[in-house]
C-alpha angles and dihedrals in degrees: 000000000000109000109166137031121196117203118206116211129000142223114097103339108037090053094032080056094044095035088055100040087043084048091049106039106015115193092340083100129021118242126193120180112199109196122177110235086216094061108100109210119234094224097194100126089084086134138056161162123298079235088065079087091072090055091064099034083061100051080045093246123150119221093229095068099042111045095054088046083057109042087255126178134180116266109190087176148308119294113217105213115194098347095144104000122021113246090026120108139176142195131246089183123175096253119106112223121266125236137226120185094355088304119102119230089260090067095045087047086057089057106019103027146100104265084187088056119080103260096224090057083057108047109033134050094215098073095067088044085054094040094048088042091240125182109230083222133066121229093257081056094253118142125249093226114057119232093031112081127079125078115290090213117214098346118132133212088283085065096053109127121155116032107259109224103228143039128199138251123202144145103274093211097061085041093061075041103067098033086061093059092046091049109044084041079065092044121272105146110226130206132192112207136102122257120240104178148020114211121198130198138230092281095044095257116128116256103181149350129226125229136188102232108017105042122226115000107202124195136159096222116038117205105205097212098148089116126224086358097069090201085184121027095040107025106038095027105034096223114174112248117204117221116215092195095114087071105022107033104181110119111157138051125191108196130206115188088207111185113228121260081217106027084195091059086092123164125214093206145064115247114207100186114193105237123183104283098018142328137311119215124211103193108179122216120178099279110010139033119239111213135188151181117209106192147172099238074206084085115017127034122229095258095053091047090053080052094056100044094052089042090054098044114000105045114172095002094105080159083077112109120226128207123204117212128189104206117197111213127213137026153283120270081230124005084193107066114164115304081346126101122181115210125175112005103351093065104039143340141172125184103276100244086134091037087243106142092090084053099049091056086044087050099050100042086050096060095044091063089045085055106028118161138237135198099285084056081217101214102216089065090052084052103052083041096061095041094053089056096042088055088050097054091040094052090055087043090063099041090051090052093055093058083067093040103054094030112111103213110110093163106112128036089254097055091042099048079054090079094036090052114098121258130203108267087238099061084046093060088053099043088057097048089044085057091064095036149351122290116238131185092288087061121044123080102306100218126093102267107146099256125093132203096277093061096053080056094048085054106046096034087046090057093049100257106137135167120214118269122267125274094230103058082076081067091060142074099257090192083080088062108041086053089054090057092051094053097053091047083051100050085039088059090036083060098036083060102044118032112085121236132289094244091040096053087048096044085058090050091044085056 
């Protein structure tokens, strides 16, 4: 039987592990977590699923108490800014399409709709509530959207059924803060000292690790949670870690926390801005702004990446600190190696264009629990495992490398050399079929990855990459339709009219 679990390294990943497994089995095994008080943590997961609620209904949390606590803030999607034209944006917000006469509204706006008007604006509430800077919750705490709201106690991702409208951002640093506190209140014992060694048995497991303050730290179970370093799972125990940067080349991100002129001007919403040589996240918590360039050092260097950052958003405050970040893209061949699991980024990352590095660590502790181990390490457990987290990973692969595929923008090398760069066959397949119609749920990469049918068709229809309509809409009655898409405009301006601020809903919640 498997009594205790040792997690190596911190942050994120490392509390949001101890804080989950306490949260499962209690006392009934004993957790430690060792972090190094030199390592510096990256802290650019500031953004996340709508799934991420799951995650704190089941530690019991409310999000009450802990956003504020966090410097949280609403996100209702990403806004894409200059992706194909510049000046031109469009929403991926968290709303699943309506249908009308077994066709989603996608498919009518390609018949019925206004091909000058922006299809998003069209076909989801959500943009209007972005737009207009709206807060998903009224100031009593109500929901804006009625069967959603309430805790869904201890479910996990598989149990995900209707689409949740809205996400979180926060400062990943307070929220390993204050997961630390949870968990070592329930009992994680936690040690502050740097490891100096990694010692293997006979059969290749870890036994133990050693520290330079407290000795030799045994466990049964090892969570590899060191980052980009994989202290464990590369480096002890030389597992083979793929690159992605054949198809997704940005390996590098330079960070600026910038305070708001108008601390009130707060956005509900992620921008991702294409830049040069990449992309620059703005990412709003209550009372900064977190910003971010994620780059190709293939065609900027760091320090002119640093220029063009501060010029875009930071002009003249030269006091602003700025963190480089080398970020390493792709995945291990197995994040479950022996008596070793890697959660967060040492076991995968991809730039987060789709915010998805919070998901990839749920992900991940949820399915340890689904396949935990006992004594025998039945290997069959270790290998669905695996194969549930590569699919994962690959999935998202694919779907990031369709945002570079499908933009328009061809004005710099860098954009340019994004439609010469290789792509899986899969995703080429796709991206031919969705050129003659919309994907659906058939269609789209198979495996579990987070994203559903509607947002390949955000993406795709957003950048201007659109099918023909279907022949048989010209079957139907297409006032239906066009009834369908008034009403949403009229609840979108309803909610528009009603619903407070981000900021002010959150002000009332900060106290």
């Amino acid at each position: 039987m498997i009594r205790s679990i040792v997690i190596v390294g911190g942050g994120t990943a490392g509390w949001m592990t101890a804080s989950y497994l306490k949260a499962a089995f209690a006392d009934r095994i004993d957790v430690t977590l060792v972090e190094s008080a030199q390592v510096s943590r990256i802290g650019v997961g500031e953004a996340t699923f709508s799934t991420v609620r799951h995650f704190f209904d089941f530690l019991g949390l409310d999000e009450a108490d802990w956003l504020p606590k966090c410097a949280g803030g609403y996100k209702l999607g990403i806004r894409f800014q200059d992706w194909s034209i510049p000046g031109q944006h469009f929403y991926h917000p968290f709303e699943r399409l309506r249908s009308v006469e077994g066709f989603s509204l996608a498919d009518w706006w390609l018949e019925l709709g206004d091909h000058s008007q922006p299809f998003d604006r069209q076909c989801f509430i959500t943009t209007a509530l972005c737009d207009a800077k709206r807060s998903p919750r009224m100031l009593d705490g109500s929901l804006f959207t009625t069967g959603m709201d309430g805790s869904l106690g201890r479910s996990t991702l598989d149990d995900q059924r209707a689409q949740f409208p809205y996400a979180y951002h926060f400062d990943a640093d307070k929220v390993a803060s204050y997961l630390a506190d949870y968990a070592v209140r329930r009992g994680v014992r936690r040690i502050i000292d740097s490891v100096e060694n990694v010692r293997l048995d006979e059969r290749g497991h870890i036994s133990n690790i050693q520290t330079a303050e407290h000795g030799d730290i045994a466990g049964d179970l090892f969570i590899d949670c060191t980052g980009f370093r994989g202290l464990l799972i590369n480096k002890a125990l030389d597992t083979t870690f793929m690159s992605f940067e054949d198809v997704l080349p940005n390996n590098r991100a330079v960070a600026l926390r910038v305070p708001r002129a108008d601390v009130t001007e707060m956005e509900p919403y992620t921008t991702a801005t294409a830049m040069s040589a990449g992309w620059m996240w703005t990412i709003p918590l209550f009372q900064r702004n977190g910003n971010g360039y994620v780059y190709s050092d293939q065609f900027i260097s760091p320090e002119e990446a640093e220029q063009e950052l501060r010029a875009a958003i930071a002009p003249g405050r030269d006091d602003l600190q700025a963190n480089h970040i080398r970020m390493r893209i792709g995945r291990n061949t197995e994040s479950w190696v022996k008596n070793c699991v890697a959660i967060g980024l040492s076991s995968a990352f991809v730039e987060p264009l789709e915010s998805t590095g919070i998901f990839f660590i749920q992900h991940a502790i949820e399915q340890l629990v689904k396949h935990f181990p006992d004594e025998h390490w039945n290997p069959a457990l270790t290998r669905a495992y695996n194969n549930r987290i590569n699919r994962a990973v690959d999935g998202i692969k694919e779907f990031l490398v369709l945002h570079y595929k499908s933009a328009r923008r061809e004005d710099t090398p860098y954009w340019k050399a994004a439609k010469l760069r290789p792509m899986p066959d899969s995703l080429a397949e796709r991206l031919d079929l969705a050129a003659n119609r919309l994907l659906d749920e058939e269609t789209i990469y198979q495996g579990y990855h987070g994203f559903e049918s509607y947002s390949w068709n955000a993406m795709n229809l957003g950048l201007n990459r659109r099918p023909p309509a279907n022949p048989a809409l010209k079957h139907l009655d297409a006032n239906i339709a066009r009834e369908a898409m008034a009403q949403l405009q009229k609840e979108a301006d309803e909610l528009v009219a009603t619903l407070p601020s981000c900021y002010d809903y959150l002000a009332s919640i900060n106290g």
